[in-house]
C-alpha positions in Angstrom: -35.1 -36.0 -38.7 -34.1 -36.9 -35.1 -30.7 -34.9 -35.9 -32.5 -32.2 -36.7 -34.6 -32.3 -33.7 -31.4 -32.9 -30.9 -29.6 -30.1 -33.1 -33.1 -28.1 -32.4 -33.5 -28.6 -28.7 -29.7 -28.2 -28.2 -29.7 -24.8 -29.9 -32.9 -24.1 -27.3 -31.0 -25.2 -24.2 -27.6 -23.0 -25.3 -29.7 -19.8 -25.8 -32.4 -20.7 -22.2 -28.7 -21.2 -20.4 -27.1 -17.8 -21.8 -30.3 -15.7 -21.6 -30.2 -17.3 -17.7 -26.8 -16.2 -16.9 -27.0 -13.2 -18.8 -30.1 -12.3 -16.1 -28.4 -13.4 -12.9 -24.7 -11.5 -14.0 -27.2 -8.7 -14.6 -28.7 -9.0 -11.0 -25.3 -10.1 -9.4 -23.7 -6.6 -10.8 -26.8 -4.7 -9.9 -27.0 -6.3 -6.3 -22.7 -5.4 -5.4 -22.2 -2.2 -7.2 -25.6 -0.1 -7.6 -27.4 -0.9 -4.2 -29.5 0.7 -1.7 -27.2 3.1 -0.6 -27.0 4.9 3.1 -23.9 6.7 2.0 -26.7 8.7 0.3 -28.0 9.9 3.4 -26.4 12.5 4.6 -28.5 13.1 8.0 -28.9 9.8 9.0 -25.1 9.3 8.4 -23.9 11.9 11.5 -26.4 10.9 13.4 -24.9 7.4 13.4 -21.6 9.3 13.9 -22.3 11.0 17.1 -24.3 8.1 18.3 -21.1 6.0 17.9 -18.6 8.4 18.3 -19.6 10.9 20.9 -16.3 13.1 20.7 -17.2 14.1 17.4 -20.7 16.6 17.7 -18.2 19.0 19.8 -15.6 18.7 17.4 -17.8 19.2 14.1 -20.0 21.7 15.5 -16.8 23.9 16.6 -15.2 23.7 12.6 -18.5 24.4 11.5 -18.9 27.5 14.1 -15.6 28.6 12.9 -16.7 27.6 8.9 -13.7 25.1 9.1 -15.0 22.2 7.8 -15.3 23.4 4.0 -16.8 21.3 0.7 -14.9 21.1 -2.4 -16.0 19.7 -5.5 -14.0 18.3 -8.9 -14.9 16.9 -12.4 -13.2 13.4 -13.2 -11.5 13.2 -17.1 -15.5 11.5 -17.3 -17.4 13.8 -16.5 -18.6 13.2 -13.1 -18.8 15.4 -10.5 -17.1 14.8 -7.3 -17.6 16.3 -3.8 -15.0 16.2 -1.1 -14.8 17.6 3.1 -11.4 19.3 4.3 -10.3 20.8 7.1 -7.0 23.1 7.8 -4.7 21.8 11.1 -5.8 23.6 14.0 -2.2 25.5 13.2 0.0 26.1 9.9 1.4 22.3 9.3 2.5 20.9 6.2 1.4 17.5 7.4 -1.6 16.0 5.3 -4.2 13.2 5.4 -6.8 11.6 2.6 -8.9 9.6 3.8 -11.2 7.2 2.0 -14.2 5.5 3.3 -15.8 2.1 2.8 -19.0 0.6 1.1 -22.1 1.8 1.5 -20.6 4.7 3.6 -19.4 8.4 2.7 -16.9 10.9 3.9 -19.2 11.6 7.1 -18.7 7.9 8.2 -14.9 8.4 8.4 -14.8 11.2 9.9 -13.8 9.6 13.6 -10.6 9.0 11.3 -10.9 12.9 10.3 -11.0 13.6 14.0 -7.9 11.3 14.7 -5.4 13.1 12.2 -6.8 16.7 12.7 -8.3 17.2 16.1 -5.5 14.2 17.9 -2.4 14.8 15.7 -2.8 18.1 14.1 -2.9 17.4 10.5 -4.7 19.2 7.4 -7.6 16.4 6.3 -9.2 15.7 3.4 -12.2 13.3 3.2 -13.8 12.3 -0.3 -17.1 10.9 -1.4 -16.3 7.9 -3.7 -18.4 8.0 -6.8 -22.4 6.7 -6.2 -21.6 8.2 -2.5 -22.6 10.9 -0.2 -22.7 14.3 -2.9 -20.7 12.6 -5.8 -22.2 11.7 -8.7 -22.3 8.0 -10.2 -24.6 5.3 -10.6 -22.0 2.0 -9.1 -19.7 1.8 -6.4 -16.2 0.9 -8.0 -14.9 -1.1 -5.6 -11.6 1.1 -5.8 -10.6 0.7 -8.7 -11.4 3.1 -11.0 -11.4 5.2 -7.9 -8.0 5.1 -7.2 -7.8 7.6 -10.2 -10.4 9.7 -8.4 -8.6 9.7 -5.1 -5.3 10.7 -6.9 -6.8 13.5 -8.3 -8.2 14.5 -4.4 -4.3 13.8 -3.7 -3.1 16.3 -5.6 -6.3 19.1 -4.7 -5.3 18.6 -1.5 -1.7 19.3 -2.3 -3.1 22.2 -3.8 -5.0 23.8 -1.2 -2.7 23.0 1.4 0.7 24.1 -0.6 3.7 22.7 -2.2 5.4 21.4 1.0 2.9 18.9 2.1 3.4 15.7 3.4 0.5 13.4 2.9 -0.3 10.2 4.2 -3.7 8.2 2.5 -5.4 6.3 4.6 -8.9 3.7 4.2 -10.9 1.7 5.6 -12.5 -1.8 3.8 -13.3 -0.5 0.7 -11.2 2.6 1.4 -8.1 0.6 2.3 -8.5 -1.3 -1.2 -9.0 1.9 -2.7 -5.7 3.2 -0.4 -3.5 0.1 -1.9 -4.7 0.3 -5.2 -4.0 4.1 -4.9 -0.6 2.6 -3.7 0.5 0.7 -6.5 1.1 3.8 -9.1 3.4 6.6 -9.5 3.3 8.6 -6.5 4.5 12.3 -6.4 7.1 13.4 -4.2 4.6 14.9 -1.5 3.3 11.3 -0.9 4.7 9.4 2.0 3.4 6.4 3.2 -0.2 4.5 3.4 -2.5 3.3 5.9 -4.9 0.4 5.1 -7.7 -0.8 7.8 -8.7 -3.9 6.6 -8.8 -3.7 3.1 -9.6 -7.0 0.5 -7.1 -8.5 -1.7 -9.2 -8.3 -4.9 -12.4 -7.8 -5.8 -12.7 -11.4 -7.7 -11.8 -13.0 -3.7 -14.2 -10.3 -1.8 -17.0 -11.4 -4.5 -16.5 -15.0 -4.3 -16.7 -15.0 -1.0 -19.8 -13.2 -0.8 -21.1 -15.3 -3.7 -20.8 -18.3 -1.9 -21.8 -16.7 1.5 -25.1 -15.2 0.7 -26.3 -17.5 -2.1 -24.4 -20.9 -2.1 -23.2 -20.3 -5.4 -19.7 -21.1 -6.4 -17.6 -18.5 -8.4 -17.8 -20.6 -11.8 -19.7 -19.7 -13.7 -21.6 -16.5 -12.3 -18.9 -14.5 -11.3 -16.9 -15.0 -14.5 -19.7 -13.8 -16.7 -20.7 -10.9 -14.0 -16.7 -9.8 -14.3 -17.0 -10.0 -18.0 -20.4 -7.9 -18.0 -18.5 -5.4 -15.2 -15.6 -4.7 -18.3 -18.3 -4.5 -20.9 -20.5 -1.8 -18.9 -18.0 -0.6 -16.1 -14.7 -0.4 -17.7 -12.9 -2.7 -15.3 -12.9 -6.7 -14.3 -13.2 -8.3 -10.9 -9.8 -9.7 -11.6 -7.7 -6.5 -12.8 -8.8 -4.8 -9.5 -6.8 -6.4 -7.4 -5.1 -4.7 -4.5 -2.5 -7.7 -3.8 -1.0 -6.7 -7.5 -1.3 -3.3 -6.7 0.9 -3.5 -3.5 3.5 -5.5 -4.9 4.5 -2.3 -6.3 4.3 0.2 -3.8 7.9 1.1 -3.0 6.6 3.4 -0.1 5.7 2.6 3.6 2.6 0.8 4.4 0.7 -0.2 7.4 -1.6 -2.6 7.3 -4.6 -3.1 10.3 -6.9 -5.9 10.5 -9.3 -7.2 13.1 -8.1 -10.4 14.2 -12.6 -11.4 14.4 -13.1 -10.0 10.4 -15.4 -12.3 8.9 -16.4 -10.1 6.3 -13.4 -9.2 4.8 -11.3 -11.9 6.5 -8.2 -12.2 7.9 -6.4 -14.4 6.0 -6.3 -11.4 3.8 -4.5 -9.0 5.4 -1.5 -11.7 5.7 -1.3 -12.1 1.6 -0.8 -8.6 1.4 1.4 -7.9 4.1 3.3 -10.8 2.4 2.9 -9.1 -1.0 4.3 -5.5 0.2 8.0 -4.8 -0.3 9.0 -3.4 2.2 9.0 -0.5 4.6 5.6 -2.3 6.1 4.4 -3.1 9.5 1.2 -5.0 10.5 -1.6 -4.5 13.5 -3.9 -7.2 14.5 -6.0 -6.3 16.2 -7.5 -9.1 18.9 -10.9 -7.8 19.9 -12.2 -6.0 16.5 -14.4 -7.4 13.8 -14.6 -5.4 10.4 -13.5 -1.7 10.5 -14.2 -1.6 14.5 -10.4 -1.5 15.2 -10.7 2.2 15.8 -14.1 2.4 17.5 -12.6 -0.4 20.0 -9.3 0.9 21.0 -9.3 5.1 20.0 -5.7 5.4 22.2 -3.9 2.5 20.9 -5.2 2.8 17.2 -4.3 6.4 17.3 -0.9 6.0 19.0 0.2 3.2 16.4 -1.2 5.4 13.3 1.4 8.5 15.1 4.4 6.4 15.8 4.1 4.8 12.2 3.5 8.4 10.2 6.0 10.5 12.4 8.7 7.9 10.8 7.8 9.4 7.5 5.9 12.6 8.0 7.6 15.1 10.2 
């Protein structure tokens, strides 16, 4: 009778403690990749852009004055829609840049990085919407890792549109640079030639954990490992296969990697492990002064002169 009672409550407690986890993996997966998103909002986005970046109202209002700054759109192998911004070099060039943006943002948000390569150095640009952003479809960010299929297939539209000699350089920032070195890690076509990635995370399992602990004093065990599982039943992907340290250990082609020496949100220490990680051609900037993804915002002429002196190496 009492065995049958322990077994009984015992039974209770396994199925209270799964039901439990099973709710706060649900929330934890809902709260990081389907939440309020500003990337949504297109208006609010360039007025944040001209408030922050001044330069850029004169330069976005002549490319739309001259209808240079053009929307694309693509289907991924699933199904979803896809909407991308480019814009032709101010002359014929063959020179090329992707550029991804970070979480919670959209294409608008990176477009000081837009102005950098086309307006500063003369390339062709191309600027996606990551799914669940700006005019893409989706219902979750990615975190870069299925992504990095949907930024390969922007890699080779813009190849397209811009012709069989291009040279193209892919550069993100935070959840763009993890979606850049994850990009990095598989077989590249010839027209690719080197990377650029503004303080990108090492994994998504590390950026989690961190937050995890950060925002709700929880450790990773057992939360995360049950959200991670619930992400490859539902999402297609783990926290622990989208890794951009394993990603970069096989890029064979040249990498620079930025950090802000003041990140605490995705820290320091990480940009070191993948530096570490990268075969080489690599080179590093740390950048004193700059938290996360203000390294360009804080020092325009340095960041822009470094980005040149790095690409002209490989893109000429």
């Amino acid at each position: 009778m009492l065995h049958n009672k322990i077994l009984k409550i015992t039974s209770i407690s396994i199925i209270v403690l799964v039901a439990i986890l099973w709710a706060a993996s649900t929330f934890m997966l809902k709260f990081a990749l389907s939440p309020v998103n500003s990337g949504k909002d297109l208006p609010s986005s360039w007025t944040y852009m001209f408030e922050n970046y001044p330069e850029l109202e004169a330069w976005t209002d002549s490319l739309q004055q001259a209808n240079a700054l053009k929307d694309t759109f693509i289907y991924a192998p699933d199904g979803i829609r896809l909407h991308a911004y480019y814009v032709a070099a101010p002359s014929p060039t063959s020179k090329t840049a992707v550029i991804v943006h970070g979480y919670t943002d959209n294409a608008i948000r990176m477009m000081m990085i837009g102005y950098l390569y086309n307006h500063s150095l003369g390339y062709n640009i191309l600027l996606p919407d990551l799914r669940y952003s700006g005019l893409s479809e989706g219902d979750a960010f990615q975190m870069g890792w299925l992504d990095r299929k949907d930024v390969m297939q922007w890699m080779d539209m813009a190849h397209h549109i811009y012709g069989d000699s291009t040279q193209m350089v892919v550069h993100g920032i935070s959840m763009g640079g993890a979606t850049t070195m994850m990009v990095s890690g598989e077989p590249q076509p010839d027209y690719v030639k080197c990377f650029v990635d503004d303080c990108g995370y090492t994994s998504v399992w590390d950026q989690f954990s961190k937050e995890l602990k950060e925002d709700f004093g929880l450790p990773a065990f057992p939360i995360l490992y049950t959200s991670s599982w619930l992400c490859h039943l539902t999402k297609r992907w783990s926290f622990t296969e989208a890794s951009s340290l394993e990603q970069v250990k096989k890029c064979q082609l040249p990498m620079l990697f930025i950090h802000g020496e003041k990140d605490d949100y995705v820290q320091t220490w990480m940009v070191y492990d993948l530096y570490e990680a990268k075969p080489q051609p690599k080179e590093i900037w740390t950048v004193p002064n700059a938290d996360h993804a203000t390294s360009y915002k804080l020092n325009k002429q340095e960041y822009t002169e470094r980005v040149k002196q790095f690409t002209d190496k490989y893109i000429r």
